[in-house]
C-alpha positions in Angstrom: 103.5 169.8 170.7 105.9 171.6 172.4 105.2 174.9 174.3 107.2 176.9 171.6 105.3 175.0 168.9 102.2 175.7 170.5 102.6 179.4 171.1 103.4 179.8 167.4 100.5 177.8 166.3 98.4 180.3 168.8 99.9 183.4 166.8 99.3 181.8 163.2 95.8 181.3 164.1 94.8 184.4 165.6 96.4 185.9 162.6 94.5 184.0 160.3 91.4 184.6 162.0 91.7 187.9 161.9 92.3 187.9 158.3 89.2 186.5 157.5 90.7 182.8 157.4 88.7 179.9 159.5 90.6 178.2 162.1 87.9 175.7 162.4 84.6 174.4 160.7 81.5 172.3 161.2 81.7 169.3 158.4 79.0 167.9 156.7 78.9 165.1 159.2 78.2 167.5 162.0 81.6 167.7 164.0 84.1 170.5 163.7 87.7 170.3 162.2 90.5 171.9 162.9 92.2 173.5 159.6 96.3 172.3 159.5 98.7 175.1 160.8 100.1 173.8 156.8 96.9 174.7 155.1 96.9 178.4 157.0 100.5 179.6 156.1 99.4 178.8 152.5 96.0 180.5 152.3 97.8 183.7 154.0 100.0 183.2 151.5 97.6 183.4 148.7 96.3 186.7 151.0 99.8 188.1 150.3 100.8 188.0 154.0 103.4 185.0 154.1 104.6 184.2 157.5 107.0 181.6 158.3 108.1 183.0 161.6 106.7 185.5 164.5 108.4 188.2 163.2 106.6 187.9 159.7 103.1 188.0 162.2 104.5 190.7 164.2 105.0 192.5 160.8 102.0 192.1 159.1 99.8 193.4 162.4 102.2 195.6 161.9 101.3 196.7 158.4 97.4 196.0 159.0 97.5 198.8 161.9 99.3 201.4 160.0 97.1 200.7 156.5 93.9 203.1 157.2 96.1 205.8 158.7 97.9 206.2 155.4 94.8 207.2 153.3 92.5 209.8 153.8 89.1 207.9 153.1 88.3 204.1 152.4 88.3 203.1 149.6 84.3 202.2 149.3 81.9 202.8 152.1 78.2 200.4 151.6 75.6 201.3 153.6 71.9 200.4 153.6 69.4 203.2 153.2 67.9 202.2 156.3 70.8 202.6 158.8 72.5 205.6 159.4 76.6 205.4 160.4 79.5 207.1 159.8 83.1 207.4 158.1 86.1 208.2 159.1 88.4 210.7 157.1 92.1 210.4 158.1 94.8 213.9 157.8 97.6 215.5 159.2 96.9 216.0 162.6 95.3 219.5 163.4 94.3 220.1 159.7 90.9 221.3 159.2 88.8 218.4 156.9 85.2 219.0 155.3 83.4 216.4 154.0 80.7 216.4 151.6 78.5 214.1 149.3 78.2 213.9 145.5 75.4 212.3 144.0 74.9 210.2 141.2 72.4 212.6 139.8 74.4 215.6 140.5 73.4 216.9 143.7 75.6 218.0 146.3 74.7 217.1 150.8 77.0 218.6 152.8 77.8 215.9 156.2 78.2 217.1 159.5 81.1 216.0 161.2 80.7 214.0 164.9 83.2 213.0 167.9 85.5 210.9 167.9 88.3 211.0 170.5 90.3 208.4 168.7 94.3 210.2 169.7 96.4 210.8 167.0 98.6 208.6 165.0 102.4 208.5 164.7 102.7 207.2 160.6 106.7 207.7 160.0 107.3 210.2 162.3 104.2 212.4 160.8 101.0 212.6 163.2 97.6 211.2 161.5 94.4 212.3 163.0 91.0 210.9 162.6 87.9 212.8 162.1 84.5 211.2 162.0 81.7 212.0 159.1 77.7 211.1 160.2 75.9 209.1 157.0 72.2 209.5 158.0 69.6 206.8 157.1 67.2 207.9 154.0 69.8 208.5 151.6 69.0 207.8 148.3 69.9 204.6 146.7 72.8 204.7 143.9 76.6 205.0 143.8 77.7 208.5 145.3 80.9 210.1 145.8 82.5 211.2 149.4 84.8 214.4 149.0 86.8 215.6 152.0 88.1 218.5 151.5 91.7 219.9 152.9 94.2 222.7 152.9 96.2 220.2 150.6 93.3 219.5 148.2 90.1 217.2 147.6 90.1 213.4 148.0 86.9 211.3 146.5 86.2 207.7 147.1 83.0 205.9 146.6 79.7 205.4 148.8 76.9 202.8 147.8 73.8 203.4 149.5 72.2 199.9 149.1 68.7 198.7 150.0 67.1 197.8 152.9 65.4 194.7 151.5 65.0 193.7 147.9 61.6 193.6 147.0 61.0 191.8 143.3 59.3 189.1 145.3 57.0 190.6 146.8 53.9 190.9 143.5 54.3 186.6 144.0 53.2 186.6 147.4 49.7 186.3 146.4 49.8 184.0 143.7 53.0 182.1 143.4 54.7 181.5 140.5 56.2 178.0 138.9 58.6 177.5 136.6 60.5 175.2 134.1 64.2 174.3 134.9 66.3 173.3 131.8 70.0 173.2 130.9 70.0 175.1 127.7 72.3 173.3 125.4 70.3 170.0 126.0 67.2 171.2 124.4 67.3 171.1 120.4 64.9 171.7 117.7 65.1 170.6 114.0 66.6 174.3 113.3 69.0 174.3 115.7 72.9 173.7 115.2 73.6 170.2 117.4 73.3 172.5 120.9 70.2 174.3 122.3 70.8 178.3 121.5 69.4 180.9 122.0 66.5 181.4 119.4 65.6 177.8 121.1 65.6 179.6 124.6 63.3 182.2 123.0 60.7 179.0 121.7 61.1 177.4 125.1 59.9 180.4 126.9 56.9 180.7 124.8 55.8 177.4 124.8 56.9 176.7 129.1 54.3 180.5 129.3 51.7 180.0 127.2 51.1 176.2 126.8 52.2 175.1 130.3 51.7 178.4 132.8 55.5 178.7 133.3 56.1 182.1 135.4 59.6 181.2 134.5 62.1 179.5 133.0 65.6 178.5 134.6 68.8 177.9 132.3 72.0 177.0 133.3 74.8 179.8 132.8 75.7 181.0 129.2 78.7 182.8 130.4 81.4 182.7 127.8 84.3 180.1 127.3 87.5 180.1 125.0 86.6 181.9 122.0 88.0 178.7 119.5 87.5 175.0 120.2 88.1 173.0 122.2 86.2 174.6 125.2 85.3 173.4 128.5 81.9 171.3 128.5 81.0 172.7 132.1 78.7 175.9 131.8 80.0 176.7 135.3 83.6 176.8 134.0 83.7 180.1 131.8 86.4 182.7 130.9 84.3 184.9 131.8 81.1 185.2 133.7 80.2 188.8 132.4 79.6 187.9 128.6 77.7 185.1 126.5 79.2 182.4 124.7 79.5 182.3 120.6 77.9 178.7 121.3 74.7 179.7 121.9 73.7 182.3 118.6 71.4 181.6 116.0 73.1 182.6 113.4 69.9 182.9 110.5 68.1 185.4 113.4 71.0 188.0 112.9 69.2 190.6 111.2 72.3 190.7 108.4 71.4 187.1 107.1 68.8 188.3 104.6 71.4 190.8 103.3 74.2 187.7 102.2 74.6 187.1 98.8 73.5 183.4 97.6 76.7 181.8 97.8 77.5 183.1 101.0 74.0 181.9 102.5 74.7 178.2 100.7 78.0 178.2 102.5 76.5 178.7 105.9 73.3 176.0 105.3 76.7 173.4 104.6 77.9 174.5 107.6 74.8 174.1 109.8 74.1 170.9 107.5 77.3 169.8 108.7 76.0 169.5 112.5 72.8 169.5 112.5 72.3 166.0 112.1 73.3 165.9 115.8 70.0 166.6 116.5 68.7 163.5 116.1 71.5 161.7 118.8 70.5 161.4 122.4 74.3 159.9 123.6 76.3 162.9 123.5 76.7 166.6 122.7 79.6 168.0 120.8 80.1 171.6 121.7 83.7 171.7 119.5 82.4 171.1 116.1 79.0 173.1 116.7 81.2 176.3 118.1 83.7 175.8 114.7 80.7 176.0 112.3 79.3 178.6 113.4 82.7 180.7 113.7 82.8 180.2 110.3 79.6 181.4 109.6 80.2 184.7 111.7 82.7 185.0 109.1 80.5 185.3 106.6 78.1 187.4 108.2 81.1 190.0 109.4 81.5 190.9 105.9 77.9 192.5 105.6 78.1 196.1 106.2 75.6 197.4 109.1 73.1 200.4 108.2 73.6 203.4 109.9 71.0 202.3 111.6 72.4 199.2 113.2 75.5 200.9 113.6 74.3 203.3 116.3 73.0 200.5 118.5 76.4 198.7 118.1 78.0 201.8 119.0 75.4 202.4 122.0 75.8 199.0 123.4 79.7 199.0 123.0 79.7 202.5 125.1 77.2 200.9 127.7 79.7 197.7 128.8 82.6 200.0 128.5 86.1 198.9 129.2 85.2 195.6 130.3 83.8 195.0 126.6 86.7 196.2 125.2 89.2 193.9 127.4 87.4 190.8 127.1 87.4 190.9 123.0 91.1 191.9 123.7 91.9 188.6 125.8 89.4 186.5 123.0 91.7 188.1 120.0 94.8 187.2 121.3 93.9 183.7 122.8 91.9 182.8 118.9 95.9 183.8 117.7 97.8 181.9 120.2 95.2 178.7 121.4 97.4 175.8 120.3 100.6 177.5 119.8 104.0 177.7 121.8 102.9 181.1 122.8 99.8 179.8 124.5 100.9 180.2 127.9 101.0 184.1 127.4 97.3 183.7 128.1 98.2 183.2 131.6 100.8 186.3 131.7 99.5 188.6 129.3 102.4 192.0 129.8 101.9 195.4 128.6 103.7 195.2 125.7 102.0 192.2 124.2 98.5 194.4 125.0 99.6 197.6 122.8 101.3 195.1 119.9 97.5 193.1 119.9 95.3 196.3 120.5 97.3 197.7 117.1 97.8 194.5 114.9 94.3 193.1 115.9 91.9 196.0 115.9 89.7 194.4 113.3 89.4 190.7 115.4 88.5 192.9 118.6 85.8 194.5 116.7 84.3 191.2 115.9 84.3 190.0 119.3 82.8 193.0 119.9 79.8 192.7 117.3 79.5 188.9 117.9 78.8 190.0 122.0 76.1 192.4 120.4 74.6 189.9 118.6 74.3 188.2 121.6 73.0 190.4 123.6 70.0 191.2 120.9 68.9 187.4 121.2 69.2 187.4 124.7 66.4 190.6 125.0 64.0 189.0 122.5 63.9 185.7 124.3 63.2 187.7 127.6 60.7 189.8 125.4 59.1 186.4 124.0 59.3 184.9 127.6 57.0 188.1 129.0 54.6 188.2 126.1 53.8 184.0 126.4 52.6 185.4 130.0 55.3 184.5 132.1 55.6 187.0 135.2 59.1 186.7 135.6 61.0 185.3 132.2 64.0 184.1 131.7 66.1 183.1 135.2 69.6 183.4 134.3 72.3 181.3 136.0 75.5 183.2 137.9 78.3 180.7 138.3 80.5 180.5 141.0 84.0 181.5 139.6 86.2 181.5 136.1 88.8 179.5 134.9 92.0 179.9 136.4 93.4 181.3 132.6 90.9 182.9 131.1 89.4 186.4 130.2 88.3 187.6 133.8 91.5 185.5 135.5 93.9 188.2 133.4 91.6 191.3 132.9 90.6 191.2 136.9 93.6 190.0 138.0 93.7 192.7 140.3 91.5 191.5 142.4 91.5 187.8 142.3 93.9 185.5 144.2 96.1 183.4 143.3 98.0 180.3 144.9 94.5 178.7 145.6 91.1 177.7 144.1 87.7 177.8 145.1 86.4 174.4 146.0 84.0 172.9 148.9 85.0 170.4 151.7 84.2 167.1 152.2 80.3 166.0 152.3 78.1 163.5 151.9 77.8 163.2 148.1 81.7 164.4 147.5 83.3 162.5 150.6 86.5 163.8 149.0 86.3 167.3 148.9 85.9 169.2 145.6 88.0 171.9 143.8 86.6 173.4 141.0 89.9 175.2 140.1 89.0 178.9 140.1 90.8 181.7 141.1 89.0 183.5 144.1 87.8 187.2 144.4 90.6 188.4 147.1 88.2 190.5 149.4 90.7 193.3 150.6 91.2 193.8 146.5 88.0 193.8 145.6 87.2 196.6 148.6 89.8 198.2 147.2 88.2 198.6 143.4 85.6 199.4 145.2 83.4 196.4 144.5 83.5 197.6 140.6 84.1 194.2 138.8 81.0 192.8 141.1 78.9 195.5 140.3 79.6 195.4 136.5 79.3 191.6 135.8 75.5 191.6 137.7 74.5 194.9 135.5 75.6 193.0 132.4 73.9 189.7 133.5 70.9 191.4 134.8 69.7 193.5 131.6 68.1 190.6 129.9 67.0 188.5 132.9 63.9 188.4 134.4 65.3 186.8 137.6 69.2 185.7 138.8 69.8 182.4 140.3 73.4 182.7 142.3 75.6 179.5 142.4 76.8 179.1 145.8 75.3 182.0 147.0 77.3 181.6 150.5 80.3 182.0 149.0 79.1 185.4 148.8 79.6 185.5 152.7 83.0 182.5 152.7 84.3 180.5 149.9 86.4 177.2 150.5 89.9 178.1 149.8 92.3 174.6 148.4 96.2 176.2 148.3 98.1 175.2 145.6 99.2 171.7 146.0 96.5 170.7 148.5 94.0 167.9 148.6 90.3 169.3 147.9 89.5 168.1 151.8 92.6 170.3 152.9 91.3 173.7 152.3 90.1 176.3 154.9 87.0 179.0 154.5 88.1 182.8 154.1 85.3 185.5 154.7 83.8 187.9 152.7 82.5 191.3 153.7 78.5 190.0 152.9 77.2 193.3 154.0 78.8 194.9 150.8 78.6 192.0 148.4 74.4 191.3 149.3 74.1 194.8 149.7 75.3 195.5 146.1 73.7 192.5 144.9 70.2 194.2 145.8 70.8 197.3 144.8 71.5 196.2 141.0 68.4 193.7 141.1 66.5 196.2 142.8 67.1 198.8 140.0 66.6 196.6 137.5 63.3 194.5 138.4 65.4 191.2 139.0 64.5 188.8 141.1 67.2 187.0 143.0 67.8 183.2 143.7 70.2 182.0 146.0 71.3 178.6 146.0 72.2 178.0 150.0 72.7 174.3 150.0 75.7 172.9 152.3 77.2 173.8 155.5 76.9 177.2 156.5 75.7 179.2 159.9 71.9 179.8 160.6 72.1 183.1 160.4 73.2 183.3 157.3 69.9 182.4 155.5 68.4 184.6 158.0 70.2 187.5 156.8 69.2 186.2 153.0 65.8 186.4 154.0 66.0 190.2 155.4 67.9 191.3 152.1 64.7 190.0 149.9 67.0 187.5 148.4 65.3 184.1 147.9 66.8 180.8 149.0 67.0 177.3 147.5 65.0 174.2 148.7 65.8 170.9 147.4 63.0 168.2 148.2 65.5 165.2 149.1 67.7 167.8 151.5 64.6 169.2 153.3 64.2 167.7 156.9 63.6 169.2 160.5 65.9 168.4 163.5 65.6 164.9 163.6 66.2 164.4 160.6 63.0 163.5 159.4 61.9 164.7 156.2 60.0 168.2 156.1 56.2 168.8 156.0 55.2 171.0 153.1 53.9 173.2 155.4 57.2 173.8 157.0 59.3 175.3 153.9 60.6 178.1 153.8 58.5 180.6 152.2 61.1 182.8 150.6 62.7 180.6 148.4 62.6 178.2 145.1 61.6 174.7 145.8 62.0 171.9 143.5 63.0 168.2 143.9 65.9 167.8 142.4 69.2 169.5 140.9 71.5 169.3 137.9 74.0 167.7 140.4 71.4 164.6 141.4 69.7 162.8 138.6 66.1 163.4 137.2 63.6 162.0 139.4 63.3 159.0 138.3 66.8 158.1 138.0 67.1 159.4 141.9 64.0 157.2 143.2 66.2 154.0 141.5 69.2 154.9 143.0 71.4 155.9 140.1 73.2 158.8 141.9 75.2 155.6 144.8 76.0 153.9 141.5 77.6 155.7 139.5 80.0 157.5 142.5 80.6 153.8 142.9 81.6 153.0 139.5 83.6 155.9 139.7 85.4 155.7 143.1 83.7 158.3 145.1 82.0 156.5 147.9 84.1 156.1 151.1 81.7 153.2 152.6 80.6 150.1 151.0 78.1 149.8 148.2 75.4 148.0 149.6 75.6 150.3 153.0 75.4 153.3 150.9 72.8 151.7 149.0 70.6 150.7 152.2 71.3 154.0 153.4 70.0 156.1 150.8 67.2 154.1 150.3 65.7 154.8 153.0 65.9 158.5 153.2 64.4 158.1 149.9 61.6 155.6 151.7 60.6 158.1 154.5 60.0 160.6 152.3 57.7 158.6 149.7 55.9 157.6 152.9 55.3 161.1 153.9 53.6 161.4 150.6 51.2 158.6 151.5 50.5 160.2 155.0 49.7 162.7 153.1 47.9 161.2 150.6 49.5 162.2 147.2 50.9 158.4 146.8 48.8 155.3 146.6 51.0 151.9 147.3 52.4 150.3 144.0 52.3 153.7 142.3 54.0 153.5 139.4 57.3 155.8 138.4 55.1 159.0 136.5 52.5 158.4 139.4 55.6 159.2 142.1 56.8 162.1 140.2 53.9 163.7 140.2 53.3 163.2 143.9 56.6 164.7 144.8 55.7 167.3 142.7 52.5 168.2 144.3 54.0 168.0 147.4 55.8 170.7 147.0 52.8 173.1 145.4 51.8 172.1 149.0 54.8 174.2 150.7 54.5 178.4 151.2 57.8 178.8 148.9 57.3 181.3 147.0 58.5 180.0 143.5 58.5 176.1 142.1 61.1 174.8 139.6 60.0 171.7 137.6 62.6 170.3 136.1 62.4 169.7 132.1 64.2 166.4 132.6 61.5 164.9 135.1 58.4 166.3 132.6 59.8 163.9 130.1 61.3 161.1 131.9 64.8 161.5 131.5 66.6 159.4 133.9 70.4 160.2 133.2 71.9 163.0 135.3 73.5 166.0 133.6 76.6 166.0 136.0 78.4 163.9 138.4 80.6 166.7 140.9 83.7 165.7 141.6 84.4 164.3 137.8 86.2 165.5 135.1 86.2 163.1 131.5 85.0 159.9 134.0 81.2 161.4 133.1 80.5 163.0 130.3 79.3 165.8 132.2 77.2 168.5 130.9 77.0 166.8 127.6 73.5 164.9 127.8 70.5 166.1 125.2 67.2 165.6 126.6 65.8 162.2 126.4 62.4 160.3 126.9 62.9 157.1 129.3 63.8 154.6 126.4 66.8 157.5 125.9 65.5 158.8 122.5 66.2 162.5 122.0 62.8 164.8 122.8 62.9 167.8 120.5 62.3 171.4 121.5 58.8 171.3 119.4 57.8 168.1 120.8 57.5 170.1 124.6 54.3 171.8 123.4 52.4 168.7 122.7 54.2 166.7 124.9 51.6 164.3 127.4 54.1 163.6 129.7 54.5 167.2 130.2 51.2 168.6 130.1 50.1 165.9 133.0 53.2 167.0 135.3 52.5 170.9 134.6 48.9 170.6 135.5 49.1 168.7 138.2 51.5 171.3 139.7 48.8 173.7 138.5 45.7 172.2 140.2 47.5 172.2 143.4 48.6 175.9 143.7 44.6 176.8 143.2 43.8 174.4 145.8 46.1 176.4 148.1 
């Protein structure tokens, strides 16, 4: 490289570095990487500061210097309650400023103002200068408004006074709590459509509580996707993350159901007739046809007129999610007129005028949506309500995915503040030796700062009414997400911090406020501290039995867990238990072309992380030699109930043998991802009912059981 090269290199960097954008990072394999000077122009890029010379860096320093000098106060200030600080409040040099706070509830606390020597600013000829505002600890929690006050007028922006430390968790610490893990959609009974919904969520949670001690109940996320078929099978692949998918209602539990006419109730049992045989198949689900029949059945159902009654809590619930309602049966009422048409791709560019002609022509579709999101909603708050009175302590644990699909609702409705020119992915490691993009637009974090954290704030309120706890999907992306530009390979990305003060601090204030607990799944590559600073924000981590090992890489006593976190053995991205202890996981990557070393090494290899851990079990005496493949379960299961963590997952899967696993990452149609119903070992399909009684079950639960007393 020459010198001139290398200089210019040296200025990208520190840009990028200073943008938030990772020069360097430690792979899976332990060794740092340096990111491509290629990969940084086109992540700045998508940061909307291109720079193809040192002029266009000189510029944007520039720009970046100049930015807080032109406003009078940030745009959002977090703080915690605990720590006091400060703000600073920009003006025309030698005006007078006064600054003052607004609560939430209406009261008014005047701020005193402190030093700051900071000399003024020349901003286009005009001198800035910069006062400084104390924010004293104790302040109470909630979303305030800062006013300064000048001879030119009043400017407001918003201050969120955020918890110290969340503290859900803490009623568990004397008697922890265990759970059942389940993706949703895989678990049917004989009433259900083809797919596991919603009133089956509600039976689940009474029979995991009072027939199997279940404190909670885990399902995968039931955000929303495309409002017609086909949709995306992956529940971590919405539109939308803020509102429920049509797939999952039970249609005979709306309340208008009894009020059809005959015919109109024959034409819906045709319509559930015409999938429900489905039920009965263990090979495959088939979300298209399901979501069709029971779009024609809302059909029916629309046409019943709602008492005046039923009315007001529409209304009331419509008022409650606000604009964000409104635009998201917007985007579904378009995209149900244009999926499949030449004018699809308006989806992707949706303009002003296309808005007003839809919000007139298609009033009565957006109501629908509307209702349909309602309906939703009121099965979501009985299952919770069916979940607390089977005994469960916690209820339902809803799922937060990581990101939307690149065109979808929240990709045009927050548009705003999500980038675009890349995708959030993950870099290479040792199950996805390839890298990984899961092709969703990322929050930008100087937009989302800039609305204030808003959209963030809105999605958990919504998400967080009807759950008893949150699990978050790649919770570190909360403090960096893997960025792939546009045209890159999945490996070929670079990591672009978050302000994790804000987003945590936001994140605890909603649970806090709501009585949620919070789950945050930390697997992967990340800085120490990181869980550190989990763990002082009450936000619980993730522990995976098979991950688990100290510094030589030796697989973990139980006593050495983590105590603030969810352990379980496996995850919906490794197969069920006994699928993992055979090896299933190294053969199919192989079948499919994802392993970068040979078979048989990868084989060997895996083996015997899996052999050191079964012989920990026997030192610890949970696993007797020749134990059979229930017998090991259990073990690993019990050695778990051994560890301090304060909640245990069981996965539904390993109670009844299942051995396929529900998704391969890193695959698209080469698995049929996310499309397994829950099976017995000789594959035939284990109905929701069945779980009550269920031996298998029942011996798994209670071993897990007679091992927290022993504790």
């Amino acid at each position: 490289m020459s010198p001139d090269s290398a200089d210019a290199s040296s200025a990208l960097r520190a840009l990028a570095r200073d943008l938030g954008v990772s020069t360097r990072y430690w792979g899976w394999d332990g060794q740092q990487k340096d990111v491509a000077d290629g990969t940084l122009h086109a992540v700045l890029a998508a940061l909307g500061a291109p720079v193809d010379s040192d002029a266009d860096i000189a510029a944007v320093r520039h720009e970046r210097e100049r930015a807080p000098w032109r406003r009078t106060l940030p745009p959002v200030t977090v703080m915690r309650e605990d720590l006091a600080t400060s703000v600073p409040v920009h003006v025309e040099h030698g005006t007078a400023v006064r600054l003052h706070l607004r609560l939430e509830d209406g009261g008014r606390r005047d701020l005193d103002q402190g030093e700051d020597h900071t000399p003024p600013f020349d901003l286009d000829g005009r001198l800035r200068g910069r006062a400084r505002f104390h924010l004293p600890a104790g302040l109470p929690l909630g979303w305030h408004r800062l006013v300064a006050e000048t001879s030119e007028g009043a400017v407001e922006a918003d201050l969120v006074v955020t918890p110290a430390r969340l503290t859900v968790h803490e009623e568990f610490a004397a008697r922890r709590a265990v759970g059942l893990q389940a993706q949703l959609y895989s678990v049917r009974s004989e009433r259900s459509w083809g797919v596991g919904d919603l009133a089956d969520l509600r039976d689940l949670a009474a029979i995991a509580g009072a027939r199997h001690g279940a404190d909670f109940l885990l399902i995968n996320p039931l955000h929303a996707s495309y409002p017609t078929p086909p949709v995306e099978p992956s529940p971590y692949l919405p539109v939308t993350r803020r509102f429920t998918s049509a797939l999952y209602l039970r249609v005979e539990d709306v309340p208008e159901f009894g009020a059809l006419p005959e015919h109109a109730r024959q034409r819906i049992a045709l319509l559930r007739e015409s999938v429900a045989g489905w039920n009965g198949r263990a090979d495959r689900l088939e979300r298209d046809e399901v979501l069709a029949a029971k779009l024609a059945a809302l059909e029916e159902l629309a046409a019943v007129p709602l008492t005046a009654g039923r009315r007001a809590l529409l209304d009331a619930y419509r008022a409650r999610e606000g604009q964000g309602l409104e635009d998201f049966a917007l985007w579904c009422a378009i995209a149900e007129q244009v999926r499949g048409t030449e004018d699809e791709p308006l989806l992707q560019h949706l303009d002003e005028e296309v808005l007003d002609r839809a919000r007139r022509e298609l009033t009565a579709r957006i109501d629908v949506h509307v209702w349909v999101q309602w309906l939703l909603d009121e099965q979501l708050r009985a299952a919770q309500s069916a979940a607390r009175e089977a005994g469960m302590r916690i209820g339902v644990m809803h799922d937060l995915a990581v990101g939307v699909e690149q065109v979808g609702a929240d990709s045009w409705r927050l548009q705003e503040v999500l980038a675009s020119g890349a995708a959030v992915g993950a870099p290479a490691d040792q199950y996805n030796q390839q890298g990984q993009n899961w092709h969703q637009p990322p929050w930008h974090p100087e937009r989302l700062r800039e609305a204030s954290y808003r959209p963030w704030r809105d999605m958990l309120r919504t998400l967080m009414r009807h759950a008893g706890a949150l699990r978050i999907d790649h919770v570190l992306g909360l403090f960096r997400l893997w960025w792939v530009p546009e045209g890159h390979e999945a490996a070929d990305g670079a990591y672009v911090a978050y302000d994790h003060e804000a987003m945590i601090g936001i994140l605890a204030l909603e649970a806090q406020r709501s009585g949620t607990l919070v789950v945050g799944e930390d697997l992967g590559t990340f800085e120490p501290w990181v869980r550190d600073h989990l763990v002082e924000r009450g936000i619980l981590g993730t522990s995976i039995l098979w991950f688990e090992a100290d510094g030589a890489g030796r697989p973990l006593p139980a006593e050495d867990y983590r105590t603030l976190c969810m352990s379980s053995v496996n995850t919906h991205d490794l197969p069920p238990t006994t699928g993992y202890l055979a090896g299933d996981h190294v053969a199919l990557r192989h079948r499919l072309g994802l392993l970068e070393r040979p078979l048989e090494e990868e084989l060997s290899a895996d083996a015997a992380g899996r052999e050191q851990v079964l012989d920990l079990l026997r030192a610890e005496g949970l696993l007797a030699e020749g134990a059979g493949l229930e017998e090991t379960v259990i073990a690993l299961h019990r050695h778990l109930a051994r560890t301090p963590s304060l909640l245990l997952g069981v996965s539904l899967v390993d109670c009844v043998g299942e051995r396929r696993i529900q998704n391969q990452p890193g695959t698209d149609e080469e698995y049929p991802n996310w499309r397994i119903p829950l099976a017995d070992p000789a594959e035939v399909p284990v109905a929701l009912d069945d779980i009550a009684t269920d031996p298998r079950t029942a011996r798994l639960m209670a071993a897990v059981h007679e091992e927290l007393r022993r504790r």
